[in-house]
C-alpha positions in Angstrom: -3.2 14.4 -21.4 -6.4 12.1 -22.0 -9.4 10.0 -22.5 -12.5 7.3 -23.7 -15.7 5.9 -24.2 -18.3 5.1 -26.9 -18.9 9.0 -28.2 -18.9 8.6 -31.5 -21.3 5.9 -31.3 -23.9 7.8 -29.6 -26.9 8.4 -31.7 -27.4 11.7 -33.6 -29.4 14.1 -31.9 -29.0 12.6 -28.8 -27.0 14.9 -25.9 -24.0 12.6 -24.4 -24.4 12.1 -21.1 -22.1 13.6 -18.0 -20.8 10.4 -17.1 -20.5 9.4 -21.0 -18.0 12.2 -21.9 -16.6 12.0 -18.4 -15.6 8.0 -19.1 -14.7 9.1 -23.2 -11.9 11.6 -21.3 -10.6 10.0 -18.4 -7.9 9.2 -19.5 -7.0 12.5 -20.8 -3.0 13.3 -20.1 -1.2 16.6 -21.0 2.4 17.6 -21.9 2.1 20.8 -20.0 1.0 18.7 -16.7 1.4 14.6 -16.0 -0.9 12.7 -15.3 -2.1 8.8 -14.8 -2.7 6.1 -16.8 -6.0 4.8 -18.9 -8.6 3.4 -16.7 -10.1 0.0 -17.6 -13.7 1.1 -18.4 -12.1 4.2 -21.0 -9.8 1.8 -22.6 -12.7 0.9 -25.1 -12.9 4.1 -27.2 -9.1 5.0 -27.6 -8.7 1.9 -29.2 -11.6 1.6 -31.2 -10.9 5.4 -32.6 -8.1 4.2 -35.0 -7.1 0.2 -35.8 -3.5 -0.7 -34.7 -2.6 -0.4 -38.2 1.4 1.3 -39.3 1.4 4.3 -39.9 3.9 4.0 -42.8 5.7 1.6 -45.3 8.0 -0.4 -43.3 11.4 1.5 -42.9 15.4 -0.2 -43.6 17.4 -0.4 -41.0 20.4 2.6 -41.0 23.2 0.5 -39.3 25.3 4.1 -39.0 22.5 5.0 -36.4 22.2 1.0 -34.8 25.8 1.6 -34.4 25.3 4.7 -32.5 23.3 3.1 -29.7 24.8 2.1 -26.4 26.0 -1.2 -25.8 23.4 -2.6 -23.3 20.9 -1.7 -26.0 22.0 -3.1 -28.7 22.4 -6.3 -26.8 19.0 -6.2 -25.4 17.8 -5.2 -29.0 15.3 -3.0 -27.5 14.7 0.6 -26.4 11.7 0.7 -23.1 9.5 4.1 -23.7 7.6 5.5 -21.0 4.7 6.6 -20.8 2.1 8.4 -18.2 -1.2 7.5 -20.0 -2.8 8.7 -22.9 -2.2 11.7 -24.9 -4.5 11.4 -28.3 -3.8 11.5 -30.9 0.1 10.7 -29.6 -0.3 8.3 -27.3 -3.5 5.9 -26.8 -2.4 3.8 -23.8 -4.0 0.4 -23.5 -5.5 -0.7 -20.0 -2.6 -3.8 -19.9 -0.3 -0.7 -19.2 2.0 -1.8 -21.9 0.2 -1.4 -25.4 0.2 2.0 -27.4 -1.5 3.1 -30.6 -1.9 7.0 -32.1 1.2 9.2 -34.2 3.8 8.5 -31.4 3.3 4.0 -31.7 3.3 4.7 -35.1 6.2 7.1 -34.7 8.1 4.4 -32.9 7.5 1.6 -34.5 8.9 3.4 -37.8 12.0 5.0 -35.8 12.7 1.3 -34.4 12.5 -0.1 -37.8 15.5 2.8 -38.7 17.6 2.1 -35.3 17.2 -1.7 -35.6 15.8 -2.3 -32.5 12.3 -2.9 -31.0 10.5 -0.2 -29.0 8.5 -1.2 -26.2 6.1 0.8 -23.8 5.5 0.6 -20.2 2.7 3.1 -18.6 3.2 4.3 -15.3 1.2 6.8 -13.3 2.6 10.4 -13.8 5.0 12.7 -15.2 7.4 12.2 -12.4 6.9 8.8 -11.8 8.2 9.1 -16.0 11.0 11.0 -15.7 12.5 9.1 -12.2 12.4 5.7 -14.2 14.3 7.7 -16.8 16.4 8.7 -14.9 17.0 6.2 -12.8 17.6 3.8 -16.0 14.6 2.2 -15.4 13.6 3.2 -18.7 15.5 4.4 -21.9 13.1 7.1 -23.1 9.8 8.4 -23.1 8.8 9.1 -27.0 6.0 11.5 -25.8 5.5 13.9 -27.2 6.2 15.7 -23.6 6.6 19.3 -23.1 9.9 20.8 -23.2 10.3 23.5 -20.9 14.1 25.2 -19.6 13.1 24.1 -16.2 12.3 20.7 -17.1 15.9 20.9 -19.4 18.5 20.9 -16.6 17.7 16.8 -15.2 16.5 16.1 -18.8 17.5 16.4 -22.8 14.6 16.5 -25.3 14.5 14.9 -28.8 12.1 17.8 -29.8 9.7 16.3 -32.6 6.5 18.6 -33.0 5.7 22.1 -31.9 1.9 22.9 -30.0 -0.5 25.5 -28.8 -2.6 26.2 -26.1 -6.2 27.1 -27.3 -9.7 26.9 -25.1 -12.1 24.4 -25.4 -15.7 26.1 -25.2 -19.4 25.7 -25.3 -20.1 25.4 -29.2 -20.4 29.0 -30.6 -18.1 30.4 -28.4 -20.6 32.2 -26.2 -17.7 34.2 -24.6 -16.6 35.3 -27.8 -12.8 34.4 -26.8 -10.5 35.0 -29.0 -6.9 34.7 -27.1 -6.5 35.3 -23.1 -6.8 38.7 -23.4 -10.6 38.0 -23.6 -10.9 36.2 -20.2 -10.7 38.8 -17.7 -14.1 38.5 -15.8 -14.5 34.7 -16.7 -14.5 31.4 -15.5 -11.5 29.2 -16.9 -10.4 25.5 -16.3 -7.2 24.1 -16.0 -5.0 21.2 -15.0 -3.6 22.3 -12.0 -0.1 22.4 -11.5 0.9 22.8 -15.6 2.1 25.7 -17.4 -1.2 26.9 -18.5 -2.8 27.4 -15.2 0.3 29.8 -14.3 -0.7 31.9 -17.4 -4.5 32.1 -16.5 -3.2 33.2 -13.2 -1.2 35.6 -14.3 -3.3 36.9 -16.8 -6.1 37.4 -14.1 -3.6 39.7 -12.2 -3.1 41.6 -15.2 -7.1 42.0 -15.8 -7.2 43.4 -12.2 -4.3 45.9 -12.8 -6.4 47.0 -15.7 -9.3 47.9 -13.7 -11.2 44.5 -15.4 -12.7 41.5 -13.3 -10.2 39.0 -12.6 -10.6 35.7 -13.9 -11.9 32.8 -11.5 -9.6 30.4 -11.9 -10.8 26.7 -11.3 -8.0 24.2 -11.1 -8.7 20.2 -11.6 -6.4 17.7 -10.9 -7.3 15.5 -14.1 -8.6 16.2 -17.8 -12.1 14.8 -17.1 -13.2 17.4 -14.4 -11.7 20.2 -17.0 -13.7 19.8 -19.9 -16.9 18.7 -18.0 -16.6 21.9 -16.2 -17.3 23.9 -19.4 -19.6 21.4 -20.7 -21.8 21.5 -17.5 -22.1 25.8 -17.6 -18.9 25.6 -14.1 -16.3 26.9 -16.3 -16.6 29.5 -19.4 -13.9 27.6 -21.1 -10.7 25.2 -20.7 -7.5 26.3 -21.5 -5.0 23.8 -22.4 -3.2 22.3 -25.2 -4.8 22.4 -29.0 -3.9 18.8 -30.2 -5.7 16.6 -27.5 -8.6 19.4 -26.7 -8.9 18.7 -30.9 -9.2 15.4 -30.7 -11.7 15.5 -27.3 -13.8 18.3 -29.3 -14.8 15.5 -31.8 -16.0 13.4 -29.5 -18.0 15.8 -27.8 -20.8 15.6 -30.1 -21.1 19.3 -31.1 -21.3 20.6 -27.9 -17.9 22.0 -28.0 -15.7 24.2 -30.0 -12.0 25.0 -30.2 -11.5 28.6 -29.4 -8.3 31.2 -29.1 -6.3 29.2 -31.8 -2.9 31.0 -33.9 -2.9 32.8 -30.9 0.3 32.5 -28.6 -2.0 33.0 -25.4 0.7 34.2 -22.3 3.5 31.0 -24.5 6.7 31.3 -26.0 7.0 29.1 -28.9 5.8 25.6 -27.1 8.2 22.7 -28.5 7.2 18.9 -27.2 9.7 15.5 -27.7 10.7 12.5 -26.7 12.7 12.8 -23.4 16.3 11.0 -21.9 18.1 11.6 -19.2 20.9 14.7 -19.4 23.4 13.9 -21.7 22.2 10.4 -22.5 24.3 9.2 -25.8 20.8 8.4 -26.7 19.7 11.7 -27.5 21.6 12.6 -30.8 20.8 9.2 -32.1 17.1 9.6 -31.1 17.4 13.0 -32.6 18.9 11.8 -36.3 16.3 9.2 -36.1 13.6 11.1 -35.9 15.6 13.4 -39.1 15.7 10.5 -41.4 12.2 9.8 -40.7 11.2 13.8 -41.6 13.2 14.0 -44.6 12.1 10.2 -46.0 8.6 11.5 -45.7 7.3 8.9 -43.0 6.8 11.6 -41.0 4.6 13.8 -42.5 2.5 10.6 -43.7 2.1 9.8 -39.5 1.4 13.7 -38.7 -1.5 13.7 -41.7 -2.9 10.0 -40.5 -3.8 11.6 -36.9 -4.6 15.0 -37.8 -1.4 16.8 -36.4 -0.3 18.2 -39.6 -0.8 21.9 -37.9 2.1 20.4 -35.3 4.9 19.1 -37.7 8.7 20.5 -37.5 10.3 20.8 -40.5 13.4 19.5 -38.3 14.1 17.5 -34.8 16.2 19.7 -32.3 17.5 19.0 -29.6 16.2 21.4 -26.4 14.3 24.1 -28.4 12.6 25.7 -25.7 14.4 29.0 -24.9 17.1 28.6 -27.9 
């Protein structure tokens, strides 16, 4: 998941420098692998990208749904999100570790206004460190979005709000001519190690080599950064990971990358990403009708549109899509 720094500010016809597009993205954090949260020199950009502005008319509080909540939250009159840095568009995390813009503060802000409660965030440093505090009770929720997988299912229940792809980020023109991971046999591809995406690269590279084809060379980073300046330095042929951040990282590249491999499902299942509780929380159905009035009232899609997800929308919230 994600990243910062001046990019778009650099002046035309000028290449970005390494350590420029290394600061704009090192923040970067992905659903399909944690990571940590927004250094102080990144935190610029992210913010600077879009104002802290709502991202839809103010919403009336449904008291059915305030009802709904447990007691200790409707006491406290507020709901603690958890983050693991940023995710843009989603989540922009501030370098304070506790202020959030992007489509999931504007998400929450609108869903808070509908449960009658405030939403706060909290960033800590990793996907696990996320989903202990949940837990743990530490924290109520995560709003995410954060990838739903059946493994992940069996400690957790997602409030599944948007659906994604895994594409390749690659040198503009797509040198490689790549159009799903059936065209990477021979190549050299980037990942975040430890996510679900460098399982499928591995496992497409032992299908390559049962083919009689060169097997991919499979370079595994521990943070977003590395990953896309890999490609953008000639290491890697391309970075495979999730479209909506690699979208949003693209732009800021300056031209110098592309998006490649996209409508393809590329080694996935349908990939579904939500807000997360802990297993059976009575939070999640209220979460989950939340999020429902907020699709059918058209808030929504106007939040999707405003930070270029559209592509990502659900046309309704579910509860533990992956394998259903």
């Amino acid at each position: 998941m994600p990243d910062h720094d001046l990019l778009q500010h650099a002046p035309r016809g000028r290449a970005i420098s390494t350590r420029a597009l290394a600061v704009a993205l090192s923040a970067a954090v992905l659903a399909l692998a944690g990571c940590g949260a927004n250094p102080e020199e990144a935190e610029g950009v992210l913010n600077s990208q879009e104002p802290a502005s709502p991202g839809a008319a103010a919403q009336s509080k449904d008291q059915s749904l305030h009802d709904r909540l447990p007691a200790k939250v409707k006491q406290a009159g507020k709901l603690i999100s958890v983050n693991n840095g940023s995710f843009p568009p989603y989540e922009i995390a501030g370098a304070d570790g506790r202020s959030l813009t992007g489509a999931a503060a504007d998400m929450s802000e609108a869903l808070g206004q509908v449960l009658g409660v405030k939403i706060e965030h909290v960033t800590v440093d990793g996907l696990p460190s996320s989903l202990t505090g949940i837990a743990s009770g530490r924290y109520d929720f995560a709003i995410g979005p954060v990838g739903d997988f059946k493994d992940r299912q069996k400690p957790n229940d997602f409030v599944d709000w948007v659906k994604e792809y895994v594409v390749f980020a690659v040198p503009a023109g797509n040198p490689d001519k790549i159009g799903s991971v059936a065209d990477t046999c021979g190549l050299k591809i980037s990942v975040m190690a430890g996510g679900s995406a460098e399982s499928v690269i591995k496992n497409q590279s032992a299908t390559c080599e049962k083919a009689g084809k060169p097997k991919i060379t499979v370079q595994s980073y521990k943070d977003q950064p590395t990953s896309v300046l890999a490609v953008s330095s000639g290491r890697a042929d391309a970075f495979f990971s999730s479209q909506a951040p690699l979208t949003y990282f693209v732009e800021q590249a300056g031209g110098k990358l592309e998006l490649a491999g996209k409508g393809q499902a590329n080694g996935f299942d349908d990939l579904y990403q939500g807000a997360v509780v802990a297993k059976d929380s009575p939070l999640r159905d209220v979460l989950k009708d939340g999020f429902q009035k907020l699709i059918e009232n058209g808030t929504y899609e106007k939040i999707m549109s405003k930070w270029g997800t559209s592509d990502n929308k659900l046309d309704q919230a579910g509860v533990n899509l992956a394998g259903s």
